[in-house]
ROFI-231599 format. One line per 3 residues: number of its first residue (from 1); for each residue x, y, z of C-alpha. Coordinates in steps of 0.001 Angstrom, whole numbers. Each point is the difference from the previous one (the first is absolute). Layout:
% residues N
NUM> X,Y,Z  ...;
END
This chain:
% residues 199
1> 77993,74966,157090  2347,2307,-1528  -2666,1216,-2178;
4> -2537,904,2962  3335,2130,1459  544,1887,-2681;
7> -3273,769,73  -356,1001,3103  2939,2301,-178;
10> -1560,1573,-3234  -3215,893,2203  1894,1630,2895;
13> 2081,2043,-1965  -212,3370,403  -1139,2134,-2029;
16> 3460,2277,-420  1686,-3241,-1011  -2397,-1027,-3080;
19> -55,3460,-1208  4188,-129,301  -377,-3092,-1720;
22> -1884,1593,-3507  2771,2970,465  2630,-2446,-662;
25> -2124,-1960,-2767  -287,-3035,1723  -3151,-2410,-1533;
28> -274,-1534,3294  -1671,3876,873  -3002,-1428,-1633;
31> 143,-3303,2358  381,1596,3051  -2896,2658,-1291;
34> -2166,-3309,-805  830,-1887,3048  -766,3074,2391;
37> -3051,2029,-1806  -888,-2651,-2647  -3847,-973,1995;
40> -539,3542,1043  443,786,-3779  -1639,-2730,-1169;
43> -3075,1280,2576  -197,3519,-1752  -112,-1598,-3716;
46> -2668,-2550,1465  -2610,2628,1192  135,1892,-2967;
49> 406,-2508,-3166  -1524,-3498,2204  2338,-2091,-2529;
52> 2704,-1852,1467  1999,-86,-3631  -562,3734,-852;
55> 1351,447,3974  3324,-2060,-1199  327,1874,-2759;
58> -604,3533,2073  2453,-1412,2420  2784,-295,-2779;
61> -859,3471,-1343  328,1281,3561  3442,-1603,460;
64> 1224,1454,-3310  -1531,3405,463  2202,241,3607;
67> 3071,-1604,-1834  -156,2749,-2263  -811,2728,2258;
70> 2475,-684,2464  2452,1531,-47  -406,2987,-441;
73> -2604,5,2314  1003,-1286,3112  -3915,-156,1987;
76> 261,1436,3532  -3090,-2854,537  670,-3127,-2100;
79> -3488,-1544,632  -2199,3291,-981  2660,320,-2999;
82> -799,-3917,-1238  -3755,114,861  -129,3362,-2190;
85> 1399,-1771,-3130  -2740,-3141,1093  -3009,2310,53;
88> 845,1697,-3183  956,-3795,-1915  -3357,-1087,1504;
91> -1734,2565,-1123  1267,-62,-3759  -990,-3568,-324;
94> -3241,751,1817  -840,2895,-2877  939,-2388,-2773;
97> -1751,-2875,1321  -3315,2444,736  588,1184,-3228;
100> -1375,-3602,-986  -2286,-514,2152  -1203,686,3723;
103> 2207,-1712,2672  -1475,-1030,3411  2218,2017,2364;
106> 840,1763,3025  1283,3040,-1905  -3273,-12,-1213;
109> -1985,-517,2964  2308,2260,1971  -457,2771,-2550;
112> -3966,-675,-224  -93,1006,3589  1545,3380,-869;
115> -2147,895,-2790  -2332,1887,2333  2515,2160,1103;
118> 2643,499,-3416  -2185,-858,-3206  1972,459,-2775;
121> -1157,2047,-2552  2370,1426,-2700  -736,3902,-1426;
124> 1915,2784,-727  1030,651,3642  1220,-3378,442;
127> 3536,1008,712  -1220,2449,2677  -2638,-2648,1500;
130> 2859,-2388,315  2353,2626,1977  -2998,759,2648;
133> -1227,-3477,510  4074,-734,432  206,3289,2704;
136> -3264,-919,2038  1008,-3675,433  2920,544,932;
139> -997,2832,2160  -2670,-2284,1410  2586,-3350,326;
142> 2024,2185,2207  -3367,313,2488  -541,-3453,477;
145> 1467,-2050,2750  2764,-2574,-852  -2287,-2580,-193;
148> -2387,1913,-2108  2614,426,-2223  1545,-3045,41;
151> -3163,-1469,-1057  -813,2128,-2517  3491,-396,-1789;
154> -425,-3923,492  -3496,177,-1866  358,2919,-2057;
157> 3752,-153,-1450  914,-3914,339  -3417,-1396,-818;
160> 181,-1885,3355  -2674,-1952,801  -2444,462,3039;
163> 802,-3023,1341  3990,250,192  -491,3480,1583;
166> -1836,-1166,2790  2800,-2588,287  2819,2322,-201;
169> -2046,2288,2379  -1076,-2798,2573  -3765,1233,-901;
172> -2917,-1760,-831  -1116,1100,-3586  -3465,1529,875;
175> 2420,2888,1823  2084,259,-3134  -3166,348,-2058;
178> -1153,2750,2772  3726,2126,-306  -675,-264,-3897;
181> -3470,1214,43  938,2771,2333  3019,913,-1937;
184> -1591,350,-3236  -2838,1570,1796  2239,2881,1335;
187> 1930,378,-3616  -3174,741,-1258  -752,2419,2057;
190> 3166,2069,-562  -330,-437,-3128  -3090,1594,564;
193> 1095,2857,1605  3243,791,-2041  -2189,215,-2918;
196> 1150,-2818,-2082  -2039,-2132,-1832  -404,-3320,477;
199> -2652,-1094,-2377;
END
């Protein structure tokens, strides 16, 4: 019983008082950090590796990357800051696992579906490429609705799959697949008409 209480007092702490607790050097930072974000962390690693043990072992990278970043940093947004570190664990184990061999995964899938819009293809001007694709998406992100952009951030950045949008969303998946289509539909199109290649 005592156990479940602790717990529980782990998940509703704020997040002010966990990030006070790694200024002070206090291991139980990492508990409270586990108890509170620990599944939504666990989520990220999923959708991009799809291997519960490489997850673990992102999740433990994760916690020692923030124990080691903070302080100095003190992040205005605790979540964002600890789904940051996730995404770029995730993605180093996903690079050295593909580097094997092909891995069945939403990162995969997710970035298949943008390949009609972004195809990457390295040259000279790659540098230059890479700072116009960056300014029209995020030129283009910032003319989408909320939802539009929610969705696209869900799919796009955390590998999130169909499925749990429409849940998070409250929409059946056939719209989701719709908002997708019609996103990557109009990114095309100004990539288009910026002048920026896509293929």
């Amino acid at each position: 019983m005592k156990q479940n209480t602790t717990n529980a007092a782990a998940e509703n702490m704020s997040d002010e008082a966990i990030i006070e607790l790694y200024w002070q050097r206090q291991e139980k930072a990492i508990q409270a950090t586990d108890q509170k974000y620990g599944k939504y962390l666990f989520t990220i690693a999923y959708n991009i590796v799809k291997n519960s043990m490489d997850c673990e072992e992102c999740l433990n990278d994760t916690y020692l990357g923030t124990w080691n970043s903070i302080p100095p940093k003190r992040p205005p947004v605790f979540q964002t800051f600890l789904s940051k570190i996730m995404r770029s664990q995730a993605l180093i184990r996903f690079r050295r696992n593909a580097a094997a061999k092909r891995i069945p995964s939403e990162m995969v899938s997710s970035l298949e579906e943008l390949d009609e819009c972004m195809a990457y293809n390295p040259s000279v001007e790659e540098e230059y490429l890479v700072g116009e694709l960056s300014r029209v998406l995020n030129s283009y992100l910032h003319s989408l609705t909320d939802r539009q952009t929610f969705i696209f951030i869900c799919r796009y950045y955390y590998s999130d799959t169909i499925s749990h949008i429409a849940s998070m969303l409250g929409l059946s998946e056939n719209t989701i697949f719709r908002e997708l289509a019609n996103i990557r539909k109009g990114l095309k199109e100004r990539l288009e008409r910026e002048g920026v290649s896509y293929e």
